[in-house]
LOMIBA-256697 format. One record per residue: residue number from 0; residue in three letters; z, y, x of N, C-alpha, C, CB in turn. Coordinates in nm, 2 decimals, m for minus. Each point is the difference from the previous one (the first is absolute). Glycine has a CB too. Example, Ala and Ser with C-alpha at 12.3 -4.5 7.8 and 13.67 -1.06 7.14 Angstrom:
% LOMIBA-256697
   i  aa     nw     nv     nu    caw    cav    cau     cw     cv     cu    cbw    cbv    cbu
   0 ala   0.78  m0.57   1.32   0.00   0.12  m0.09   0.00   0.12   0.09   0.12  m0.12  m0.19
   1 ser  m0.19   0.23   0.15   0.00   0.11   0.09   0.08   0.11  m0.08  m0.22  m0.06   0.12
% end
This chain:
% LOMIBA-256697
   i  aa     nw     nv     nu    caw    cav    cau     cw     cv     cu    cbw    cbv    cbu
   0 unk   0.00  m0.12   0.08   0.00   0.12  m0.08   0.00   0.12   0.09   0.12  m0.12  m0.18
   1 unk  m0.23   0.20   0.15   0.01   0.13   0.06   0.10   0.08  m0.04  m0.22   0.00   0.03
   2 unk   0.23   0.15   0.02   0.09   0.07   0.01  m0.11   0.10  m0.09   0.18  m0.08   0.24
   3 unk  m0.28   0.07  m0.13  m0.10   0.16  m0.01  m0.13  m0.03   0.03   0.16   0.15   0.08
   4 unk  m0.28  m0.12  m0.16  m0.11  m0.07   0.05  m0.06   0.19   0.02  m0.02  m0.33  m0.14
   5 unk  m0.06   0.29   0.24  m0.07   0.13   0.06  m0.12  m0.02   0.03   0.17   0.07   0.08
   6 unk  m0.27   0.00  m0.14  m0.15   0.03   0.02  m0.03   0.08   0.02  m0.03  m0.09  m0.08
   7 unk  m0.10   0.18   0.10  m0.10   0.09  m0.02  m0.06   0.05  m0.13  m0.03  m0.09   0.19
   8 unk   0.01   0.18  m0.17  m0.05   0.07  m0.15  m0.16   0.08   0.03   0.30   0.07  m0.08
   9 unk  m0.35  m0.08   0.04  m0.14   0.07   0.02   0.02   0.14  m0.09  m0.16  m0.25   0.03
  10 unk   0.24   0.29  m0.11   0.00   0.13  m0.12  m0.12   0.00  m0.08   0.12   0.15   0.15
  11 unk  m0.17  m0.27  m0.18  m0.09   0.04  m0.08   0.04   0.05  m0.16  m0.13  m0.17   0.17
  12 unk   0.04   0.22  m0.27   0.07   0.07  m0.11  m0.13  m0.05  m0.06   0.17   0.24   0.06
  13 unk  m0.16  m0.24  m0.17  m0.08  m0.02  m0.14  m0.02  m0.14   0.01  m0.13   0.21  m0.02
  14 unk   0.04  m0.21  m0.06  m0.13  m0.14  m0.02   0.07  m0.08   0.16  m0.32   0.15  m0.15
  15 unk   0.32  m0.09   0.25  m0.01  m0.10   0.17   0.10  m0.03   0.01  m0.14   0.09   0.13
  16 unk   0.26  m0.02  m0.26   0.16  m0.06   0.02   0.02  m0.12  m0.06   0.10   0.21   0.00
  17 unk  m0.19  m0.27  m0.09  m0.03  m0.13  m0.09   0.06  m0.14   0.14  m0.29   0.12  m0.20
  18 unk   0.22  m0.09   0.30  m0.04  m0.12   0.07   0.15  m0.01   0.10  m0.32   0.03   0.00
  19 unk   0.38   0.10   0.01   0.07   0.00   0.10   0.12  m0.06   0.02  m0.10   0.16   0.01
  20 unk   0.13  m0.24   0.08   0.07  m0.09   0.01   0.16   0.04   0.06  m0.23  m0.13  m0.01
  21 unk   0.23   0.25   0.03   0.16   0.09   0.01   0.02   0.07  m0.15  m0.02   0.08   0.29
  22 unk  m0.07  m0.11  m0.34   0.05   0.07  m0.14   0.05  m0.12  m0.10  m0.19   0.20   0.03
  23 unk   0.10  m0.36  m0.01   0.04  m0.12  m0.07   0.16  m0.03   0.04  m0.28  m0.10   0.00
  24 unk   0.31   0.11   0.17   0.10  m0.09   0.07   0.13   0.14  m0.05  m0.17  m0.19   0.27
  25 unk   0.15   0.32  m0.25   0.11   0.10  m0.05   0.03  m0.03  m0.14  m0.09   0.19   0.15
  26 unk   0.00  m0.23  m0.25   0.04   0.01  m0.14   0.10  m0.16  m0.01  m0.27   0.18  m0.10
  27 unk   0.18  m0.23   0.15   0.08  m0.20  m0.03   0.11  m0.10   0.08  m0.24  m0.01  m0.06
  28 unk   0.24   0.13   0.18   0.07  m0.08   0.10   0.17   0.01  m0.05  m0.19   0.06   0.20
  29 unk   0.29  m0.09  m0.17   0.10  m0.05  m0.05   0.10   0.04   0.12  m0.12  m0.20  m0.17
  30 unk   0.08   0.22   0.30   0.04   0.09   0.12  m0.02   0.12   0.00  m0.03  m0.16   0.10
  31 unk   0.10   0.22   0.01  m0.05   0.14   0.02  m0.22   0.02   0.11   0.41   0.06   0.03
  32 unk  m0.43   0.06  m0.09  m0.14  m0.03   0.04   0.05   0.12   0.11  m0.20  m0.11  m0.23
  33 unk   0.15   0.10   0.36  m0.06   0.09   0.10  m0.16   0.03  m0.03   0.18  m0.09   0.19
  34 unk  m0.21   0.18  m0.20  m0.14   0.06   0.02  m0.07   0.05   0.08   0.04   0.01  m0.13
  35 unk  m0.13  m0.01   0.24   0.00   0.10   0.09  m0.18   0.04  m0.03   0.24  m0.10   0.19
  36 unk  m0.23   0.22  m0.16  m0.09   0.06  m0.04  m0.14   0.00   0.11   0.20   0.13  m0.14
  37 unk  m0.30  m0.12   0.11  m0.14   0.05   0.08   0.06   0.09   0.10  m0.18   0.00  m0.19
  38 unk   0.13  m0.01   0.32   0.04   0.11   0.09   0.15   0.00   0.07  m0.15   0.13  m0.15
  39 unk   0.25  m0.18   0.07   0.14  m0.02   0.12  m0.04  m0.07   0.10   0.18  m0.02  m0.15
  40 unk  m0.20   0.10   0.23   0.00  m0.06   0.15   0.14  m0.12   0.05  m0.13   0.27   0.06
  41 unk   0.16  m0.35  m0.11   0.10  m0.11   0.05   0.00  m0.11   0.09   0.03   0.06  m0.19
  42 unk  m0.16  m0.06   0.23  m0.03  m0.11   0.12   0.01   0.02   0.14  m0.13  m0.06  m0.15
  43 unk   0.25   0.04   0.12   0.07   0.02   0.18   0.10  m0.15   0.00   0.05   0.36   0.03
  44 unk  m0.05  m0.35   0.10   0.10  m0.10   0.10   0.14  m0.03  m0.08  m0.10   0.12   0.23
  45 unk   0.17   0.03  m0.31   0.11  m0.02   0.00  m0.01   0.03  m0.15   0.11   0.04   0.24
  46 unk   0.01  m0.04  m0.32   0.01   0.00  m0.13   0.04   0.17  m0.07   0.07  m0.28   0.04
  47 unk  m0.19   0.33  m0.08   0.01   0.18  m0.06   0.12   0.05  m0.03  m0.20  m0.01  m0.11
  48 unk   0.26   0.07   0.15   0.13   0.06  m0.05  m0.03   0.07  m0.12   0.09   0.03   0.22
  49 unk   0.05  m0.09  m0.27  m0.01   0.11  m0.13   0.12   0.08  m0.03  m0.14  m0.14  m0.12
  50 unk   0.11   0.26   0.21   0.13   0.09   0.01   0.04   0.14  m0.15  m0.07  m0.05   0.33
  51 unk  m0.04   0.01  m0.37  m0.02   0.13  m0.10  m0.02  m0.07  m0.15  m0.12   0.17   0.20
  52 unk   0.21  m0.18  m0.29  m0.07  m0.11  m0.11   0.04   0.08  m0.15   0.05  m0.27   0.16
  53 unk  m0.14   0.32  m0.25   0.04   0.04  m0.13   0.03  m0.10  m0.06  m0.12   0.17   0.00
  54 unk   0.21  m0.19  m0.09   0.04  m0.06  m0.10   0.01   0.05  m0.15   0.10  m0.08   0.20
  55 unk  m0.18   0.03  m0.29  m0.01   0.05  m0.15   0.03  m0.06  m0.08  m0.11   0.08   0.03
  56 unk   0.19   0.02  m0.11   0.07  m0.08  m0.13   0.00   0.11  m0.14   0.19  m0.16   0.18
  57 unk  m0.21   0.07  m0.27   0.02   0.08  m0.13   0.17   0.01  m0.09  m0.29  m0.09  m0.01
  58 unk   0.35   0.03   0.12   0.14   0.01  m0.04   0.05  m0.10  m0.05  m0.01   0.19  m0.02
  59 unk  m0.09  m0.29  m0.04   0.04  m0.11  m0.13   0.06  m0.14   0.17  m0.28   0.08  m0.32
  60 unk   0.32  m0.16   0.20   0.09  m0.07   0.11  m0.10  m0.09   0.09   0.23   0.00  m0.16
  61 unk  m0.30  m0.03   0.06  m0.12  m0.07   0.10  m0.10   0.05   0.08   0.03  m0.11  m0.13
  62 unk  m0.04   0.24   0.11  m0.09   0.07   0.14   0.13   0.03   0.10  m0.23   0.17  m0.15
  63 unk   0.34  m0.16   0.12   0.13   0.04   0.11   0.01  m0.12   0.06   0.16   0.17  m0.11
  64 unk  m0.24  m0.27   0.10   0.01  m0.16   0.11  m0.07   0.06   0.12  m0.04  m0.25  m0.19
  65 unk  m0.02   0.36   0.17  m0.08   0.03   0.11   0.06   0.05   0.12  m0.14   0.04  m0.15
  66 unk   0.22   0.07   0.14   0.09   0.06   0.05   0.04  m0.09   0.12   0.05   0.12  m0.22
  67 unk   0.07  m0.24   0.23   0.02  m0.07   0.09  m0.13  m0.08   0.12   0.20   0.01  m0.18
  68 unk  m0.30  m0.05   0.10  m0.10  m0.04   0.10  m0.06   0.15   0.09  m0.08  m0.24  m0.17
  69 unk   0.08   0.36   0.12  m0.06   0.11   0.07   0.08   0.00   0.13  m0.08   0.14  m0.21
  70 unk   0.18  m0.14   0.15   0.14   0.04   0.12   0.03  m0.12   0.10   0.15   0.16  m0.18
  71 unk  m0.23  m0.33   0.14   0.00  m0.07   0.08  m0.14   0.00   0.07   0.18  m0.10  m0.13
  72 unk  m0.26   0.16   0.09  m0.16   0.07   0.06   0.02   0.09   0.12  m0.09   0.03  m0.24
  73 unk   0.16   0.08   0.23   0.02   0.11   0.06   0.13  m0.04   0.11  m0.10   0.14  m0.22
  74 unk   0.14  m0.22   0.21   0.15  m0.06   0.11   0.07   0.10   0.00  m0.10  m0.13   0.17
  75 unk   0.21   0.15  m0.12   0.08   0.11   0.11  m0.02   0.12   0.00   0.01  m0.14   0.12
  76 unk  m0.09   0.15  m0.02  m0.04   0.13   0.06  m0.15   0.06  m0.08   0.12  m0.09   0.25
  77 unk  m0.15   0.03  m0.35  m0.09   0.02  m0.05  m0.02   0.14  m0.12   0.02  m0.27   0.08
  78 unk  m0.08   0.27  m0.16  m0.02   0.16  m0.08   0.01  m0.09  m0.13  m0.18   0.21   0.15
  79 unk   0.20  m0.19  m0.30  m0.04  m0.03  m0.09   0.02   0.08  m0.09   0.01  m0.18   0.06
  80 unk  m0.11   0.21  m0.10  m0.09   0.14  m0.14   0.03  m0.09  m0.15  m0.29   0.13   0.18
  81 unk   0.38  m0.12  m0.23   0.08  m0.01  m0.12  m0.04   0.08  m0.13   0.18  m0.03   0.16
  82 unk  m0.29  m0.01  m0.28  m0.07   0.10  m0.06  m0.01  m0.06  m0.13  m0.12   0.10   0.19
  83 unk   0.16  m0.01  m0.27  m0.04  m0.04  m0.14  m0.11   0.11  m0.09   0.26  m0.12   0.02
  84 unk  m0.37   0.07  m0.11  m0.08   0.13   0.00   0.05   0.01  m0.15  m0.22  m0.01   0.19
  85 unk   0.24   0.17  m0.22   0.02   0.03  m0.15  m0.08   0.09  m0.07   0.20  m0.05   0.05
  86 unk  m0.21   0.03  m0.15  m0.06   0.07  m0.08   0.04   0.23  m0.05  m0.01  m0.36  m0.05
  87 unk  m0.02   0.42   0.03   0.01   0.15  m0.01   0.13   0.01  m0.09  m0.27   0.07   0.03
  88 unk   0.26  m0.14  m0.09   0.13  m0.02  m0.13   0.13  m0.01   0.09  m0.14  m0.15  m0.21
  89 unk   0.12   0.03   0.33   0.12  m0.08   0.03   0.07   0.12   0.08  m0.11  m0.27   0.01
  90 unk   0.03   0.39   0.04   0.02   0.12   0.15   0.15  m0.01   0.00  m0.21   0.22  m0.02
  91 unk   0.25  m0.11  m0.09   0.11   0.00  m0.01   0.17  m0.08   0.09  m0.19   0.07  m0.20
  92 unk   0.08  m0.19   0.12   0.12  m0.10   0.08   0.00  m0.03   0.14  m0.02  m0.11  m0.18
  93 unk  m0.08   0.17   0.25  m0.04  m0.04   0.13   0.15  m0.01   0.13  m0.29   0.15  m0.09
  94 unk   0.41  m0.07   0.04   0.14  m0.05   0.08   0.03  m0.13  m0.02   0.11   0.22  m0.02
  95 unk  m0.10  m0.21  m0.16   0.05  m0.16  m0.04  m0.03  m0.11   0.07  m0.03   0.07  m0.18
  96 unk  m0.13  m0.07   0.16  m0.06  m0.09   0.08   0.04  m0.02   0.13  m0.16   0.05  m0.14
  97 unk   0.10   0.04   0.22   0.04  m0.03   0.11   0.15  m0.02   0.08  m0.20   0.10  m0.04
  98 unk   0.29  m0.13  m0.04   0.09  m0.02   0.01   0.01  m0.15   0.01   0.05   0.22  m0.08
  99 unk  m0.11  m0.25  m0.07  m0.03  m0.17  m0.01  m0.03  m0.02   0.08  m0.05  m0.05  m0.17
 100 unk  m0.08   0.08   0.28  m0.08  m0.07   0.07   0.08   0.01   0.12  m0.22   0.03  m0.12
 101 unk   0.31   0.03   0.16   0.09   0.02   0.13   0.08  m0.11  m0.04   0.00   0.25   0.06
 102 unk   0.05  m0.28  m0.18   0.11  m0.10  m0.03  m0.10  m0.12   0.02   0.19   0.13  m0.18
 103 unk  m0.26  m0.17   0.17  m0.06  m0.13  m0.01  m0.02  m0.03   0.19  m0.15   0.03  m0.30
 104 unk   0.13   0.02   0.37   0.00   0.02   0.17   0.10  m0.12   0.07  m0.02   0.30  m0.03
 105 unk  m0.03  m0.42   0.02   0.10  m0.11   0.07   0.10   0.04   0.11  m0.19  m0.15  m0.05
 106 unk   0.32   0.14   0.07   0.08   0.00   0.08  m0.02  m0.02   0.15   0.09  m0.06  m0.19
 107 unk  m0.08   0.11   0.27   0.03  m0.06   0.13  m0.18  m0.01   0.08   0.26  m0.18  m0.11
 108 unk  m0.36   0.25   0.02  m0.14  m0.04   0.03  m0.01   0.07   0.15  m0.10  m0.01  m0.27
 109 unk   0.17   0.14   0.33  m0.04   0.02   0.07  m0.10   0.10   0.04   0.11  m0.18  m0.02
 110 unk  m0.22   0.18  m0.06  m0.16   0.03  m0.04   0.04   0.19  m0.06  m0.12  m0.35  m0.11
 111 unk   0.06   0.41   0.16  m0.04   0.14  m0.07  m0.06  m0.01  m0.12  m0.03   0.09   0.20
 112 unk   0.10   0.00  m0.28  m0.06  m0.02  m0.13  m0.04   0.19  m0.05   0.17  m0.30  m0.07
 113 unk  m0.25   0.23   0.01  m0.01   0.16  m0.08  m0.08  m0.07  m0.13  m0.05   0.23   0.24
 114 unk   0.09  m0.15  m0.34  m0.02   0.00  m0.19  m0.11   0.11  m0.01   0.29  m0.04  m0.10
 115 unk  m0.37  m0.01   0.07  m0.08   0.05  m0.14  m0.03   0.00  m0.13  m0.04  m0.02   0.12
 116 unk   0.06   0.11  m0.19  m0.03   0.03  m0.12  m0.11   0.06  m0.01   0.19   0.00  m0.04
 117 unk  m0.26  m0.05   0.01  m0.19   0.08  m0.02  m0.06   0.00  m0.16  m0.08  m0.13   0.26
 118 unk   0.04   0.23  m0.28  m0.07   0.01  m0.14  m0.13  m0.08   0.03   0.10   0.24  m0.07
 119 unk  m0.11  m0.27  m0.04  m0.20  m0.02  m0.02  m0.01  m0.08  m0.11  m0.11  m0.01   0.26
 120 unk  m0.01   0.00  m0.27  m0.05  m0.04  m0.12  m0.05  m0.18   0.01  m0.08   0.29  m0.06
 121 unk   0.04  m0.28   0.17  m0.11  m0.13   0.10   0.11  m0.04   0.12  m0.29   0.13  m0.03
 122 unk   0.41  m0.22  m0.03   0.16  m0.04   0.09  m0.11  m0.08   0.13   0.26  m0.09  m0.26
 123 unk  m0.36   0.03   0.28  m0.07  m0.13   0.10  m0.04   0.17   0.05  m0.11  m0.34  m0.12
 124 unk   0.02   0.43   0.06  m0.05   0.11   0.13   0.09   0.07   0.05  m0.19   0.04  m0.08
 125 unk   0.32  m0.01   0.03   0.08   0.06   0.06   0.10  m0.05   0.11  m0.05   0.10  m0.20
 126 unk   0.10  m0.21   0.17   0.02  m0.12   0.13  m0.08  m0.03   0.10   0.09  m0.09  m0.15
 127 unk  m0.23   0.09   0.11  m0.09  m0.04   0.12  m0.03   0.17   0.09  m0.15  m0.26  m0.18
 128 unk   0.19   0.36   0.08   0.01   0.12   0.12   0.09   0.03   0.07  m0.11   0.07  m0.10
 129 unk   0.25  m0.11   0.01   0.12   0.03   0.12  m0.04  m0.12   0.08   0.22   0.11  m0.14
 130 unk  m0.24  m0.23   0.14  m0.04  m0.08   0.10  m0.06   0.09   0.14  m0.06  m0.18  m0.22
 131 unk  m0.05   0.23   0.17  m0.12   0.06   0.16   0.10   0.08   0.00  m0.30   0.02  m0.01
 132 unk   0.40   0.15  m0.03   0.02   0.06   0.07   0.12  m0.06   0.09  m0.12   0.16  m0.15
 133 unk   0.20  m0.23   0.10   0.10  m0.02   0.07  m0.03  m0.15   0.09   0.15   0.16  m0.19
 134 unk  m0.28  m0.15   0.24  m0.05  m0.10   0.08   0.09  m0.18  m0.03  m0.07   0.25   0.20
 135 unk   0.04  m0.26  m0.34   0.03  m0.16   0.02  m0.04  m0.10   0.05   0.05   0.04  m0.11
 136 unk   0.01  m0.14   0.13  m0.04  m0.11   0.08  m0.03  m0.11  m0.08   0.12   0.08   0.17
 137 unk  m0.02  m0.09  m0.32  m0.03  m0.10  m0.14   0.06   0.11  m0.10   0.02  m0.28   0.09
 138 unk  m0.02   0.21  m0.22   0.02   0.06  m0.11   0.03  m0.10  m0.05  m0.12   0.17  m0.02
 139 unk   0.27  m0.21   0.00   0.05  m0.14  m0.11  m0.01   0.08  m0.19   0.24  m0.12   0.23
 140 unk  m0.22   0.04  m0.30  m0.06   0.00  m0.13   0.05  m0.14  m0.03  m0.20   0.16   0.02
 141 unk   0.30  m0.14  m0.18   0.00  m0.15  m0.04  m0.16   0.02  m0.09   0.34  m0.07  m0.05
 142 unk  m0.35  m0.05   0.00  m0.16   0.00  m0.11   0.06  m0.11  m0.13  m0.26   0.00   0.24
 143 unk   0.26   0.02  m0.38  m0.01  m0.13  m0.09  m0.12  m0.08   0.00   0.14   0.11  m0.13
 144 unk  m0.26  m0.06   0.16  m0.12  m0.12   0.01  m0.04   0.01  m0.13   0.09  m0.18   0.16
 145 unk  m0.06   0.26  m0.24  m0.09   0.01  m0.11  m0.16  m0.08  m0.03   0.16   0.20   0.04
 146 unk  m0.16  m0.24  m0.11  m0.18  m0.02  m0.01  m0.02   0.00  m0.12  m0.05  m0.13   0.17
 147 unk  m0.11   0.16  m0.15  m0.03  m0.01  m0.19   0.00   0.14  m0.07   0.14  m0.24  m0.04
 148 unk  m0.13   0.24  m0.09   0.07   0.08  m0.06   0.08   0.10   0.01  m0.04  m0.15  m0.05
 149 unk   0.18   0.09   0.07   0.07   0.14   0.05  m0.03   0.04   0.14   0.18  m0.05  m0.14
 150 unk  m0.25  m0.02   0.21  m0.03   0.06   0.13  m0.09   0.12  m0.04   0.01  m0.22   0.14
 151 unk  m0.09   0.20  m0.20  m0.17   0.06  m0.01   0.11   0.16  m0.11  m0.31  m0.33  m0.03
 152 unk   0.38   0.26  m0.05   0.08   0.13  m0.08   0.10   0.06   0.12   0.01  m0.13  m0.28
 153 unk   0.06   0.08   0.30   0.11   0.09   0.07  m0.02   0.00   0.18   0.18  m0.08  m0.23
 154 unk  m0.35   0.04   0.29   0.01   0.04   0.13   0.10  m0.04   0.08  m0.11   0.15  m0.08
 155 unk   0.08  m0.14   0.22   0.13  m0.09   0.09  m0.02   0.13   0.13  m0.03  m0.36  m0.07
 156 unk   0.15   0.40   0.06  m0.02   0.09   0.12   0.02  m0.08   0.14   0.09   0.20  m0.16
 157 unk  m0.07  m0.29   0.20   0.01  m0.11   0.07  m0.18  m0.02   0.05   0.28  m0.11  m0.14
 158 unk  m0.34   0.10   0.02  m0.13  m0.06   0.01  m0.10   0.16   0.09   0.05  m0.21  m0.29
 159 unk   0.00   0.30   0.23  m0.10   0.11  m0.04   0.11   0.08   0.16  m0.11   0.01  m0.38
 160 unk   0.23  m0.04   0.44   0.02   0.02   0.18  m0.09  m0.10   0.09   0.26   0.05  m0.05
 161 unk  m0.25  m0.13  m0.01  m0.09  m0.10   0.10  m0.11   0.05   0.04   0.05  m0.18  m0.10
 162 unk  m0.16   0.26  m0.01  m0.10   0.04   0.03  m0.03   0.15   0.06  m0.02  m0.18  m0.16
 163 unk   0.15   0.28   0.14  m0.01   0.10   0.06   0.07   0.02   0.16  m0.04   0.06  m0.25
 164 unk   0.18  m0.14   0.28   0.01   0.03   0.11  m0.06  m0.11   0.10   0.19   0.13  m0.10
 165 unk  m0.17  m0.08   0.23  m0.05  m0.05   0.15   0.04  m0.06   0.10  m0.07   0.12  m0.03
 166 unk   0.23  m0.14  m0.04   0.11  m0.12   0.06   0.05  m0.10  m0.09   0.09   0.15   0.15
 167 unk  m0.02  m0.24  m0.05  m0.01  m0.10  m0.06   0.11   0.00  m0.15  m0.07  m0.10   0.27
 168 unk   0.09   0.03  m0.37   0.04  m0.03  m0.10   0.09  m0.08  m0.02  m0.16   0.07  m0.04
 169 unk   0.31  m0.09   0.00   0.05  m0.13  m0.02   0.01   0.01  m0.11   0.09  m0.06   0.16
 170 unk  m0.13  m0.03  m0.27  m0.02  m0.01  m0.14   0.15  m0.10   0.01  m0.33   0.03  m0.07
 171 unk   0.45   0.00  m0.04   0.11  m0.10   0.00  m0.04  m0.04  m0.17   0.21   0.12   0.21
 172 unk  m0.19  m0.25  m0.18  m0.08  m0.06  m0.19   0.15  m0.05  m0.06  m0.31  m0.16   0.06
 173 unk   0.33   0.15  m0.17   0.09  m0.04  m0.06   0.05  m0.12   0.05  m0.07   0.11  m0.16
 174 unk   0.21  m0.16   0.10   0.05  m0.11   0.07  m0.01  m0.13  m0.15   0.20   0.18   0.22
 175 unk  m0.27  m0.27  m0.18   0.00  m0.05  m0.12   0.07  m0.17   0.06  m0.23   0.17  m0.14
% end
């Protein structure tokens, strides 16, 4: 039994996403998925550090499974970008929040953290931009695997990061 199965992703979008087989193994797999994108240069001798790692959550208790693998991503001495994206309504709350998201911050990690609270409308484009500026190295993300139906209705921001950012991805799938 794997832990984590990791592939390549080509980003393809539309009609060319039908075939793609990081989009079949993200939605069905039963492990956490790594993704790595077109272009991460990762083929070296030694194993890519990942000193810089965003972590996203929508607060609900099953995207907060994320949280601990980021901070086991990032190690020690590592950075981890802590972000939840809200909607214009939610502003107001934006201490609240971030307060939560400081409280959820595993004990003893060691790891620099800094919280985000980010507006937008499009939670996968706004993650995949704090991603580039604050130079990440991955982007953890739990995913439910939706398919079908409520996928095609309620979209997977899990699905729709995959395709905009340019590091790698750890998709965490439900525990069944």
């Amino acid at each position: 039994n794997a832990d984590v199965i990791v592939l390549g992703t080509h980003h393809r979008q539309g009609l060319g996403r039908l075939g793609s087989v990081s989009a079949v193994v993200a939605n069905q797999a039963r492990q956490a998925v790594l993704c790595v994108p077109p272009g991460y240069d990762a083929v070296t001798a030694q194993l890519p550090p990942l000193r810089v790692v965003v972590v996203a959550t929508d607060r609900s208790a099953f995207a907060n499974r994320a949280i601990p693998y980021g901070y086991a991503m990032a190690g020690s001495a590592g950075d981890v970008h802590l972000v939840t994206v809200i909607d214009r309504d939610d502003a107001p709350r934006r201490p609240e929040l971030e307060s939560e998201l400081r409280a959820r911050v595993p004990r003893g990690t060691g790891a620099n953290t800094t919280v985000h609270v980010l507006t937008g409308e499009e939670p996968a484009e706004v993650i995949s931009e704090l991603a580039a500026r604050v130079g990440a190295d991955a982007v953890c993300i739990a995913s439910r695997g939706r398919t079908g139906l409520s996928r095609a209705l309620l979209g997977s921001v899990a699905d729709e990061l995959l395709k905009t950012t340019r590091v790698p991805v750890l998709l965490l799938r439900p525990k069944e």
